[in-house]
Backbone bond lengths (Angstrom), bond angles and torsions (degrees), N, CA, C in turn:
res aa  C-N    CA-C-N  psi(-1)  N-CA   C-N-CA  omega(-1)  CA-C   N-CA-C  phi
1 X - - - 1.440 - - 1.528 110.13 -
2 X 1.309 118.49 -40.73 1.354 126.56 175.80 1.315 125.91 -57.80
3 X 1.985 109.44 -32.94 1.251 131.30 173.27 1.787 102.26 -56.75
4 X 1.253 121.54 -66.17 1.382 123.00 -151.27 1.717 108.72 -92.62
5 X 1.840 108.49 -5.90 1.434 98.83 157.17 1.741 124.87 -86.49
6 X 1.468 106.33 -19.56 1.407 114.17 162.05 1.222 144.75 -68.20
7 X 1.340 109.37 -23.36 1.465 134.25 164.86 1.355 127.01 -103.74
8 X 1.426 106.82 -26.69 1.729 114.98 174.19 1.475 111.42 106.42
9 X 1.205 138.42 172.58 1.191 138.83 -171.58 1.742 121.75 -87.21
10 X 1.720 90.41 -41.23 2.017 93.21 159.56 1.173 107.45 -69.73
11 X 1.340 135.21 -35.78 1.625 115.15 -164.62 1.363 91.56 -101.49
12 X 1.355 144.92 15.62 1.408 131.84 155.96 1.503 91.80 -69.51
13 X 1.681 105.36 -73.92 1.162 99.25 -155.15 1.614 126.40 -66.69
14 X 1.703 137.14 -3.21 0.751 138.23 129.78 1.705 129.83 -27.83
15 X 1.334 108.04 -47.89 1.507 108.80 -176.31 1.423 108.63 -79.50
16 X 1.084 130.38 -23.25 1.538 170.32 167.97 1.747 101.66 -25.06
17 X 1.698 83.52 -69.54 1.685 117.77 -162.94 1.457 94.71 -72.11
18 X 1.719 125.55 -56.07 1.489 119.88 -138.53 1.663 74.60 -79.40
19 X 1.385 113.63 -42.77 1.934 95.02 -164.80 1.337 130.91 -76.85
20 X 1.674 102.12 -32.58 1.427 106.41 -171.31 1.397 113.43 -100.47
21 X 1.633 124.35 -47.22 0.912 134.03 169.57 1.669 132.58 -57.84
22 X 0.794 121.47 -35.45 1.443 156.61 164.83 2.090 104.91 -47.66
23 X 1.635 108.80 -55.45 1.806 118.95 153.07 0.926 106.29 -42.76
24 X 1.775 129.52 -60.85 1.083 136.44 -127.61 1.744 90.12 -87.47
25 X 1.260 126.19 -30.40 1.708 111.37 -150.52 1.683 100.80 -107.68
26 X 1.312 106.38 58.99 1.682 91.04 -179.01 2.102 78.56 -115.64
27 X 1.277 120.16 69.20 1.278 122.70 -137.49 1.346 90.78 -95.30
28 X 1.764 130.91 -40.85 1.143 115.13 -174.45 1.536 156.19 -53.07
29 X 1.811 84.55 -15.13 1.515 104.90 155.51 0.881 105.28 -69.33
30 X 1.616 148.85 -64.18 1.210 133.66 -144.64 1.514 119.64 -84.55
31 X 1.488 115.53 29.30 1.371 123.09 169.77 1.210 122.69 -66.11
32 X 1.615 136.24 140.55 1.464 152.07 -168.01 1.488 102.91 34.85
33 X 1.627 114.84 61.66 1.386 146.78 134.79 1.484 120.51 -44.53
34 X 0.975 116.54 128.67 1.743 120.30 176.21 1.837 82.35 -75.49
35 X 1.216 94.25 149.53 1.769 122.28 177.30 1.125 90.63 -74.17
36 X 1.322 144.77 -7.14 1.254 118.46 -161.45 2.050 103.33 -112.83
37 X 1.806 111.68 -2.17 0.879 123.08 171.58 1.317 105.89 -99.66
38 X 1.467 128.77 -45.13 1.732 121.25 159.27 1.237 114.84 -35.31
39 X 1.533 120.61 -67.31 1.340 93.69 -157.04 1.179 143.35 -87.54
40 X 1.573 111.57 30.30 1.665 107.86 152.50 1.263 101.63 -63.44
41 X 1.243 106.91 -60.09 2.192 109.07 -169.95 1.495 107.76 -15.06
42 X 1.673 97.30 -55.19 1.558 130.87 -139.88 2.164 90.39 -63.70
43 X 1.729 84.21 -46.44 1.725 93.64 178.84 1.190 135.05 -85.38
44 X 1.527 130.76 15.51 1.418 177.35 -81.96 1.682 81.59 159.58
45 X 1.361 112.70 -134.23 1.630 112.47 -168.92 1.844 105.19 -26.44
46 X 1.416 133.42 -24.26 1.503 104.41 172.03 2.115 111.55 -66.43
47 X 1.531 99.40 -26.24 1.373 83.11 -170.48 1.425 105.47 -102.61
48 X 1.833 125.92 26.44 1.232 119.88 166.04 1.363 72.63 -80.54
49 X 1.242 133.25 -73.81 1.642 124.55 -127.81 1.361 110.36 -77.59
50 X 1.277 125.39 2.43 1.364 147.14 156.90 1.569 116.09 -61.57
51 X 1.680 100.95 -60.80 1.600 94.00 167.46 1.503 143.41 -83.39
52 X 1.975 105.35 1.54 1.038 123.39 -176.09 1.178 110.14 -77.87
53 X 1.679 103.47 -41.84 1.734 114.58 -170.02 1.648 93.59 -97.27
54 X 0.956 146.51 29.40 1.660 124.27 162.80 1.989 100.62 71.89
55 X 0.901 133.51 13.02 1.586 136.27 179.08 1.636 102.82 -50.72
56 X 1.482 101.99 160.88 1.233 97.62 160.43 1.558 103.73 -114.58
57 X 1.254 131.43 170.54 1.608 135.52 -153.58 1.785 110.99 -76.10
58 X 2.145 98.89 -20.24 1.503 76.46 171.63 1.759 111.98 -103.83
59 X 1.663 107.07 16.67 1.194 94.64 178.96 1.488 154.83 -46.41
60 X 1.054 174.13 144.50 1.354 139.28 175.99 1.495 110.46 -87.90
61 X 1.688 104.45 144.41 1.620 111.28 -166.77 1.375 113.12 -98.00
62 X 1.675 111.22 -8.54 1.510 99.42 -162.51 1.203 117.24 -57.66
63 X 1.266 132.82 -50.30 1.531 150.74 -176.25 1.399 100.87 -46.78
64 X 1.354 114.27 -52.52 1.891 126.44 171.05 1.077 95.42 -45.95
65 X 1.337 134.77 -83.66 1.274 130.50 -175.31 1.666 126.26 -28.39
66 X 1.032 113.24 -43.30 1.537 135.46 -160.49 1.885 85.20 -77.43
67 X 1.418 100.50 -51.68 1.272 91.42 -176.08 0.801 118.75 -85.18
68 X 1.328 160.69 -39.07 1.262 157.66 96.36 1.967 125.49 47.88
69 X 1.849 86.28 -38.98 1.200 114.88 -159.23 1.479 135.84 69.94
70 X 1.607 100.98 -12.41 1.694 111.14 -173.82 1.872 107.59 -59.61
71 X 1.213 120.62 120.56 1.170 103.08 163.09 1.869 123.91 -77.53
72 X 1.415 112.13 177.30 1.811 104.08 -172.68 1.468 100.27 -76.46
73 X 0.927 119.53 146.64 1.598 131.76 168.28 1.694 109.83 -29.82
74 X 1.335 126.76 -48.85 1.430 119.82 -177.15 1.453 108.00 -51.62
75 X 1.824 113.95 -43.42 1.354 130.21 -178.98 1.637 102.00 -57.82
76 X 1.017 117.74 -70.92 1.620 120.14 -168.87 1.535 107.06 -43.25
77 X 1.218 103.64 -49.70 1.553 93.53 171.54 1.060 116.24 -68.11
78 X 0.989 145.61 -18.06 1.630 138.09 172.40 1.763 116.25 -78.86
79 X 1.516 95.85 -11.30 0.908 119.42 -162.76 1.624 109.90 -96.22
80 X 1.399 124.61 -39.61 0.918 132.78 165.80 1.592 125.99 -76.73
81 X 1.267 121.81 -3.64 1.344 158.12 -122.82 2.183 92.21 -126.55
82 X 1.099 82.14 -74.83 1.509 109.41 173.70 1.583 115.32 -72.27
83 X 0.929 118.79 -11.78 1.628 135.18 173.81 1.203 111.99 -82.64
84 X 1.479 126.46 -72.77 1.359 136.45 142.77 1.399 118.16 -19.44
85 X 1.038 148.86 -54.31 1.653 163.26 164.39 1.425 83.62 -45.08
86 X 1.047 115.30 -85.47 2.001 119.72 -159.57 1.221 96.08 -41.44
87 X 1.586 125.60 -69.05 1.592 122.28 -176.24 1.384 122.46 -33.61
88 X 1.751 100.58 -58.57 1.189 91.77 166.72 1.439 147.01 -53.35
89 X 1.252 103.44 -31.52 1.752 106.22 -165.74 1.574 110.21 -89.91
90 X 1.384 108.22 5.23 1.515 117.66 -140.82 2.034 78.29 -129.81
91 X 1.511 106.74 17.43 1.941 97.85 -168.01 1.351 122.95 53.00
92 X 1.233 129.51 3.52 1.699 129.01 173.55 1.389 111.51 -86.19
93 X 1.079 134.24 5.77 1.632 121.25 179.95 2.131 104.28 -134.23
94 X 0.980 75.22 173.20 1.573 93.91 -167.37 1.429 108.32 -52.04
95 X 1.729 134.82 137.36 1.115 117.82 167.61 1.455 131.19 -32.45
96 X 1.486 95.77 -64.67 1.243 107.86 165.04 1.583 132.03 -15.76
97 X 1.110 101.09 -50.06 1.662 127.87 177.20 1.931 109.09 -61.91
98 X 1.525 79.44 -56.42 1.539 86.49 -158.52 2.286 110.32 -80.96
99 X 1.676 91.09 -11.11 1.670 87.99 179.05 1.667 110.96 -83.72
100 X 1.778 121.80 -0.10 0.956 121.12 -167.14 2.052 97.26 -100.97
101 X 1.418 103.52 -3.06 1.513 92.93 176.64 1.652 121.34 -121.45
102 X 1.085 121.86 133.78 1.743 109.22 -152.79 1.831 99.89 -141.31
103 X 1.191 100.86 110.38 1.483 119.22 -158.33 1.810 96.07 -77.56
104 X 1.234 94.15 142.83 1.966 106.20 -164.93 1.915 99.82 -60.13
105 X 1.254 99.04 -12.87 1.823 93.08 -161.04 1.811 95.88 -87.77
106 X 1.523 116.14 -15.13 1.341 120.81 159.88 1.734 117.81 -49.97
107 X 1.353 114.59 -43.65 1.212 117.91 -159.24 0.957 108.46 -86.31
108 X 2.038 133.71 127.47 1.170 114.59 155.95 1.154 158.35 -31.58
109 X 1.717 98.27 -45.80 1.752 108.27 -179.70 1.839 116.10 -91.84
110 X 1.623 101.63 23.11 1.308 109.29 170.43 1.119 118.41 -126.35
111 X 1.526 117.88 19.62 1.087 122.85 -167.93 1.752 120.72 -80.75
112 X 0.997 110.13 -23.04 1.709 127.04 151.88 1.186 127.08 -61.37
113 X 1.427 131.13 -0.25 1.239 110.65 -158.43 1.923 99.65 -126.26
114 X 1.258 112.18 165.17 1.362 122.55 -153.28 1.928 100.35 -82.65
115 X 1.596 113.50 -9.72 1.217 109.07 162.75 1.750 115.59 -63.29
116 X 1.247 118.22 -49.66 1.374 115.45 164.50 1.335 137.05 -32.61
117 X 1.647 123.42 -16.31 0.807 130.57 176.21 1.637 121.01 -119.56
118 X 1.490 103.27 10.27 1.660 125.18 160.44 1.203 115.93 -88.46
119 X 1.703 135.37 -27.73 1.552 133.85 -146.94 1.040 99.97 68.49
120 X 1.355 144.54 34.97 1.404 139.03 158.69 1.454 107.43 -49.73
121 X 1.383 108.51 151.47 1.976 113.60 160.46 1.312 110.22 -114.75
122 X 1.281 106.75 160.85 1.586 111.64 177.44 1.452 92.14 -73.01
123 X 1.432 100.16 152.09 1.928 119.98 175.27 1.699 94.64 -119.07
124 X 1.107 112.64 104.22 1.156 116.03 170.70 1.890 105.58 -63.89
125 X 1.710 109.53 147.27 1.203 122.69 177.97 1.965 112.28 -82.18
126 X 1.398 111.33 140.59 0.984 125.31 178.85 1.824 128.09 -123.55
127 X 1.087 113.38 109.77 1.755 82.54 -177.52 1.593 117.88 -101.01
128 X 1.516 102.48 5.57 2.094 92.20 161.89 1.452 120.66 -104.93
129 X 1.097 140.18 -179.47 1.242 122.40 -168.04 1.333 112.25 -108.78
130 X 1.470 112.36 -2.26 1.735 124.42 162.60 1.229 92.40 -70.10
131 X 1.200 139.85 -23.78 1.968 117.42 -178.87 1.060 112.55 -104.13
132 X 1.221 117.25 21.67 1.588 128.31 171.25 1.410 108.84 -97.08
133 X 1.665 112.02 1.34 1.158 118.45 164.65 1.664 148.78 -112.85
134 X 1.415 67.73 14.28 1.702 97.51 -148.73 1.781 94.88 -81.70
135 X 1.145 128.01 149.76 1.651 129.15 -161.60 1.826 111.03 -62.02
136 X 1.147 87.48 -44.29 1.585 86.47 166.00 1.647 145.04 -110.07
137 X 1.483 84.00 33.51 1.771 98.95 160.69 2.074 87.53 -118.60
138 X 1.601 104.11 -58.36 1.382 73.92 -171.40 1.707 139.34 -71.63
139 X 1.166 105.37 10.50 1.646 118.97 -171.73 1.292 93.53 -84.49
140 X 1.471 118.75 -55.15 1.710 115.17 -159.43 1.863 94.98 -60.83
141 X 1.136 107.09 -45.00 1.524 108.30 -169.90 1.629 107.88 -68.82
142 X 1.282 121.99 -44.13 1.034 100.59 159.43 1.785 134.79 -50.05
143 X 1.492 116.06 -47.01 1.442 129.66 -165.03 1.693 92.08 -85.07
144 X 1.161 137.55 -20.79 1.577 133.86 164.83 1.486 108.98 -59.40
145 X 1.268 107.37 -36.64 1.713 119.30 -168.24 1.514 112.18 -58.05
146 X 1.333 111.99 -53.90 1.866 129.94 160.40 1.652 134.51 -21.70
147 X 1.044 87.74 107.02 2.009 76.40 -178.47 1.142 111.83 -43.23
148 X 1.081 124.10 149.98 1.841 138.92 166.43 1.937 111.73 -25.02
149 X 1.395 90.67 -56.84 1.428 82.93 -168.47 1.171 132.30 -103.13
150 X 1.472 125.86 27.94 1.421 163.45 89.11 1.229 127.98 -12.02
151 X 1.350 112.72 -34.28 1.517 126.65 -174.62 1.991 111.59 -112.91
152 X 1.701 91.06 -13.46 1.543 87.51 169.05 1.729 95.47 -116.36
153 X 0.666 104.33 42.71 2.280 105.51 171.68 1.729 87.32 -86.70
154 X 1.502 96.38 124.20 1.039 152.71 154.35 1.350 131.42 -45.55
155 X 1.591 109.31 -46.19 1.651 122.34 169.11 2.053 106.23 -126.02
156 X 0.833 90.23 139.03 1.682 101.41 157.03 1.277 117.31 -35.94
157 X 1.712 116.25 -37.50 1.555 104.96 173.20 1.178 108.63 -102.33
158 X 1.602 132.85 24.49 1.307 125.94 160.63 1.279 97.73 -77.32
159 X 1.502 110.89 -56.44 1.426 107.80 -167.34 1.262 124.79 -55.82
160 X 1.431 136.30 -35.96 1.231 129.67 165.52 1.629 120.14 -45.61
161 X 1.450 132.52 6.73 1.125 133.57 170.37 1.749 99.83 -84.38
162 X 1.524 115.42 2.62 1.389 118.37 -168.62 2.057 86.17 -81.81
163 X 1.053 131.30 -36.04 1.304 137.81 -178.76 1.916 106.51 -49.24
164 X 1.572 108.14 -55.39 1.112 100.59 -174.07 1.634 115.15 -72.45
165 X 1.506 109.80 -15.88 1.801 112.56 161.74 1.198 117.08 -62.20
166 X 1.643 125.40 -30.19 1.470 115.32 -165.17 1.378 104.17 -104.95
167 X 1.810 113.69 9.57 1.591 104.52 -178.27 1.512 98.28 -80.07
168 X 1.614 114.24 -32.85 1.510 117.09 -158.45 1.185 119.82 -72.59
């Protein structure tokens, strides 16, 4: 509390971001995580936004958050997830990135079907649950998850309206 009345609430939460938040978002590994390995993360960003806003420890943060803008850790990863997808398909990310994701309207024998006309990606099949994590089973499933017109945004700052979908 002492931290964010001495410095102020932008430069709390600035110092906030470069130190704590900043650990927290190397998120795309940590996709289809048991909840029970998130939520330290999850309790980490509750007590940044605890010390940014002056909280007391049993306060509740969600609303902080919301205002804050931070989404919860499950979100960010979905979030970063779906970011990567846009870069990619859009030529901004690394080959690498972009030869591991292969959109259904590519495939012949999917060429009928009503995913083609979402930007759907193929989700490649997995049968252990370590490859349920792997960037290109969980990206397509994540970026399939997205309303339509979220997934056809046009600019980089359309897409960040994908934030106010994953607060709700």
């Amino acid at each position: 509390m002492i931290f964010s009345r001495l410095l102020g609430r932008d430069v709390a939460c600035t110092v906030v971001t470069a130190l704590v938040l900043s650990r927290i978002d190397c998120n795309a590994v940590l996709s289809a995580l048991p909840k029970s390995t998130i939520a330290p993360l999850q309790r980490v960003l509750n007590a940044a936004a605890r010390v940014v806003c002056g909280l007391r420890p049993r306060d509740h943060v969600t609303d902080t958050l919301i205002g804050l803008h931070w989404l919860p850790v499950a979100a960010r990863i979905e979030f970063k997830l779906c970011l990567l997808v846009y870069q990619a398909l859009n030529g901004l990310a690394p080959s690498y990135i972009t030869d591991m994701l292969q959109p259904v309207s590519t495939l012949d024998r999917q060429v009928t079907l009503r995913s083609v006309d979402n930007n759907d990606l193929f989700i490649f099949r997995s049968r252990l649950r370590l490859g349920e994590r792997a960037f290109h089973i969980a990206a397509p499933r994540a970026w399939n998850s997205l309303p339509s017109d979220v997934k056809t945004a046009d600019t980089f700052e359309t897409l960040k309206t994908l934030k106010t979908f994953l607060i709700c």
